[in-house]
C-alpha positions as CSV (number, residue, x, y, z in Angstrom):
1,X,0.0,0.0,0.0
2,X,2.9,2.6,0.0
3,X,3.0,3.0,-3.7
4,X,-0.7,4.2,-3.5
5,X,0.3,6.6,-0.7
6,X,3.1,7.6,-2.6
7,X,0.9,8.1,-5.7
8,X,-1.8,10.3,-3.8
9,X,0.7,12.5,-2.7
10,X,2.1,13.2,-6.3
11,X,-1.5,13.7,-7.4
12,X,-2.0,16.4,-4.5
13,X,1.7,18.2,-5.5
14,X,1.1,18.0,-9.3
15,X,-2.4,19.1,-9.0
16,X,-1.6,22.2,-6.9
17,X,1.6,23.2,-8.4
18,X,-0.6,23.1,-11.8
19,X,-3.2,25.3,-10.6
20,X,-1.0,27.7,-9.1
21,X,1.0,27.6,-12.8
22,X,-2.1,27.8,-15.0
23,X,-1.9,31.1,-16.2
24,X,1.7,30.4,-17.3
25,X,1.1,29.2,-21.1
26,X,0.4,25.4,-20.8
27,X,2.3,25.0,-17.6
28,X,-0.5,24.3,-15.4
29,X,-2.0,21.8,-18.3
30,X,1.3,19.6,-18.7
31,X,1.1,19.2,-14.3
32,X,-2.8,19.0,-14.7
33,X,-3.2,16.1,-16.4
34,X,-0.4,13.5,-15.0
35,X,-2.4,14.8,-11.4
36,X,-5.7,13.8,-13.1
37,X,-3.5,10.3,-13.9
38,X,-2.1,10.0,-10.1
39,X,-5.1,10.6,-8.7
40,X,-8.1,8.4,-10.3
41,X,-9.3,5.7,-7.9
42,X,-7.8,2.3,-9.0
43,X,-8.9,-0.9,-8.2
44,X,-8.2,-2.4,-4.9
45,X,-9.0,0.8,-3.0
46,X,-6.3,3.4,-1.7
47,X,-4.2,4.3,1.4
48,X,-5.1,7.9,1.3
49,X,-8.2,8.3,-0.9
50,X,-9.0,12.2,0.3
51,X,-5.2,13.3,-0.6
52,X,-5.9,11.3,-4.1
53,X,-9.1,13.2,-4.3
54,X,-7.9,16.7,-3.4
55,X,-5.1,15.8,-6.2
56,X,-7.6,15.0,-8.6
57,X,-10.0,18.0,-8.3
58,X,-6.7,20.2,-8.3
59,X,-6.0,19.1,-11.3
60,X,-8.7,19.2,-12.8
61,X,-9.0,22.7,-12.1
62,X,-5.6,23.9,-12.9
63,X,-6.1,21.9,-16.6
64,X,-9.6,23.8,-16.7
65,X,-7.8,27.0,-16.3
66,X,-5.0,26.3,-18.6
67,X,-7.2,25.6,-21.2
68,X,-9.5,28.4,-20.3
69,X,-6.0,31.0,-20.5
70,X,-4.8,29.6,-23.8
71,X,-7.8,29.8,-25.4
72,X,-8.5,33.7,-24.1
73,X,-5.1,34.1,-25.7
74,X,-6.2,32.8,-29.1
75,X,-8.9,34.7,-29.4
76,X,-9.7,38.6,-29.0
77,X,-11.3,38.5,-25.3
C-alpha cells in the first residue's frame, strides 16, 4: 500500500503546483493532467483516498484554467 500513498501524494503536489502555474502558457495543463492520472481511484482501493481526491480536483482545475487562459489568448477576449 505505499506506492498508493506515494501516488496520492504526487496527485496532490502536481495538481496544486498546476493550478498555481495555469496562467503560465500550458504549464499548469502539462502538471494537470499526469495529477488527473495519479489521482483516479484504481482498483483495490487506496491508502489515502481524500489526498488522491484533493489531487484529482486540483487538477482538474488547474487543466480547466490552462485551457480556459490559452484559449482567451487565441482569441480577441
Amino acid at each position: 500500500m505505499e506506492g498508493d500513498h506515494g501516488r496520492s501524494v504526487a496527485a496532490l503536489v502536481l495538481g496544486l503546483v498546476s493550478l498555481l502555474m495555469s496562467v503560465c502558457l500550458g504549464a499548469g495543463l502539462l502538471l494537470g493532467v499526469p495529477a488527473i492520472i495519479l489521482g483516479w481511484p484504481r482498483r483495490g482501493g487506496r491508502h489515502q483516498p481524500a489526498i488522491a481526491t484533493a489531487g484529482l480536483v486540483l487538477g482538474l482545475v488547474g487543466t480547466a484554467v490552462s485551457l480556459l487562459t490559452v484559449a482567451m489568448l487565441f482569441t480577441d477576449g
